[in-house]
N, C-alpha and C positions, 0 to 999 in steps of 0.2 A: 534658493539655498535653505531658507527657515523652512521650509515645509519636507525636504529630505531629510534636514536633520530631524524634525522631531519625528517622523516618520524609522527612522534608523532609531531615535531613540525607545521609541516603543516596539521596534521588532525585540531589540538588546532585553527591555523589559520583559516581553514577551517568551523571549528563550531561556531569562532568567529561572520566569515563575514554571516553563518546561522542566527545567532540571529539579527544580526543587522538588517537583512532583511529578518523578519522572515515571514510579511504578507503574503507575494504573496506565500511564500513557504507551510508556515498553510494551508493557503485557498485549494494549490493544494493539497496537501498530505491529507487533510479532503476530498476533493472531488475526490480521485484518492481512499479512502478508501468506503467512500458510494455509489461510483459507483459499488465496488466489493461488498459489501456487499449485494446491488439490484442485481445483476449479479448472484452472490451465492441464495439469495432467488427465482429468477427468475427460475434457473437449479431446485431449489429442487421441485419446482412445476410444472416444464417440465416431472420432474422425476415420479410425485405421478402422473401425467395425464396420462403418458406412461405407469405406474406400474397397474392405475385401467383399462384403455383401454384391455391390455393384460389379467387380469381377468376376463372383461367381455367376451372374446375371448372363 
């Protein structure tokens, strides 16, 4: 039990000092998302160039 709590207690800390400084963190986590999200649309249209290339084959 003493070791979840202090474990729960330092996540609590941990989301704290998140919010507090939440800018810099938003900004990465937005940009760490639309990067994958370009990345993922990038692959799928790697994928339809390879997939009609191979039909034209």
């Amino acid at each position: 039990m003493r070791g979840t709590r202090r474990k729960h207690v330092w996540s609590e800390s941990s989301m704290r000092t998140y919010t507090t400084t939440s800018s810099p963190y938003q900004i990465m986590l937005q940009h760490l998302s639309f990067s994958f999200k370009s990345i993922s649309f990038f692959f799928k249209l790697n994928v339809m160039v390879l997939v009609s290339a191979n039909n034209n084959e």
